[in-house]
N, C-alpha and C positions, 0 to 999 in steps of 0.2 A: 474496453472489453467488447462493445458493440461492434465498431470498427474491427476489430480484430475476428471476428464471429463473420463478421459483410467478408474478411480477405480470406479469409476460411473457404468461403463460399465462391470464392475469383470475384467479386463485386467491385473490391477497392485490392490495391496493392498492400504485400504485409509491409516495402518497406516502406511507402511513405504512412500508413500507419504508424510504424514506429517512429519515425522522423518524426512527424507530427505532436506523437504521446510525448514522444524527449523532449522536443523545443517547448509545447506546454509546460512542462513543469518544471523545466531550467527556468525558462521566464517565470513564473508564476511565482518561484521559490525565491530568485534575483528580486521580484519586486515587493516580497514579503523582508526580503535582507535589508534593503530599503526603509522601507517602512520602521522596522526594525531599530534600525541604524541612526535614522535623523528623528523618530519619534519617539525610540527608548522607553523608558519610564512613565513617560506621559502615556503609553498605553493603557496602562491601569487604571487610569480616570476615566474610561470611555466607558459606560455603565455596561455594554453586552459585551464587551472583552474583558474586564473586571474579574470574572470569576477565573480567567484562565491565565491573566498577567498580575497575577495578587505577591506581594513582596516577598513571603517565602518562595513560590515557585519559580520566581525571577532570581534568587538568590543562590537556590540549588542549581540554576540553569547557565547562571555565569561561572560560579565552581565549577561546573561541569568542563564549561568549555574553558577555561584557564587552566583546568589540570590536565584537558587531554587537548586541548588545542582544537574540540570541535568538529574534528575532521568523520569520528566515527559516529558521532550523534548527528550529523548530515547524510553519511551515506546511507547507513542503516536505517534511519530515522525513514525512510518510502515505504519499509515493511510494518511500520507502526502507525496507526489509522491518525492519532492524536501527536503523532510528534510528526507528520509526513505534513501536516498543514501547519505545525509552529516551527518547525524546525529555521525557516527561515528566517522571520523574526526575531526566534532566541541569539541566534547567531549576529544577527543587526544588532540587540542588544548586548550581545556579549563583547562586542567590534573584536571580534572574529574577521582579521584580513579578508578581505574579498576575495584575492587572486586564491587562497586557502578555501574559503570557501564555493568559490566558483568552481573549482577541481574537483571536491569532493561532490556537491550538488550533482554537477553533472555526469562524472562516472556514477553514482550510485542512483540517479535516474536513467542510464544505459541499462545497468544491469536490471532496475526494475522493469523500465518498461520491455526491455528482452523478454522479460520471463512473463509480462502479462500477457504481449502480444502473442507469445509463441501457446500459451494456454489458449489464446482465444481463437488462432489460428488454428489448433485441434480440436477445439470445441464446434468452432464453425462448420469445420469441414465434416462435421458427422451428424451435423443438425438434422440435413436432409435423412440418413438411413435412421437417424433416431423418430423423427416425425414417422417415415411409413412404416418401422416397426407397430407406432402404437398407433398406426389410421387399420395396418393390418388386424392386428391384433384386439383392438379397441381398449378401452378404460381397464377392462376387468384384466385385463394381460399387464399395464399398466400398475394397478393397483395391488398386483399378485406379485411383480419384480419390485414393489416400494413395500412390501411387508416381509418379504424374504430379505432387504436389503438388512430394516429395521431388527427383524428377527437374528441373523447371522452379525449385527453390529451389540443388538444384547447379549448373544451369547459369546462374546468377544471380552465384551469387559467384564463381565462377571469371572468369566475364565482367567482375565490378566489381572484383576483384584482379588481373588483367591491364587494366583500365584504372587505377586506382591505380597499379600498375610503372610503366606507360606517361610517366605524371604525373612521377616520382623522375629 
């Protein structure tokens, strides 16, 4: 997201930003399949991965990928903070085909990192008028656009929780 903020800014390029974000997490994810794959089960013995490769969770995880083949708990799996770092893994332990999972891994690392880059490439690029609005304006301009924010987001959900009621 950094890098994406710097090409926002013309500092670094967006694409090899994204080139970059992609190739990380193809690789990163590949050598979690890995790991995965020739260390299995034996994961659960290593006392600081223990809590997250415990034998129900490994049991629901190969269900998982035997009934659907794995392909949507990889793609999707980038927009999930906790499956976006096991997903690899699971899939080594599910022996979830590589060439299957190598597909899915990396189209749904495309589309993710698309969509971070292109956020941080907007974000970037308005850093600059966002900093002199509030060197302009100072703090209290600052502090007056975060309590109208907070203000008009409470009277949001209260307004969508009484229509919701309404609804029942």
């Amino acid at each position: 997201m950094i890098a994406a903020a710097l090409a926002g800014q013309g500092q670094l390029s967006p694409w090899g930003v994204a080139l970059a974000g992609w190739g990380g997490a193809v690789l990163g994810d590949n050598i979690g399949y890995l790991i995965g794959h020739h260390y299995g089960r034996r994961l659960a013995t290593v006392p600081v991965l223990r809590a997250f490769f415990d034998e129900r969770r490994m049991a629901v995880a190969e269900g998982f990928f035997e009934r659907r083949g794995g392909v949507a708990a990889v793609f999707f799996g980038r927009w999930v903070a906790f499956l976006r770092i096991f997903a690899g893994p699971l899939a080594g332990i599910s022996h979830m085909p590589w060439p299957r999972f190598l597909a899915a891994n990396a189209a749904g690392g495309a589309v993710w990192v698309g969509a971070v880059t292109t956020i941080g490439v907007l974000l970037g690029s308005q850093l600059d008028r966002a900093v002199s609005v509030v060197t302009n304006t100072g703090y209290v301009g600052l502090v007056l656009v975060a309590v109208l924010l907070a203000v008009g987001g409470l009277w949001y959900l209260r307004r969508h929780r009484g229509s919701a009621r309404g609804a029942d």
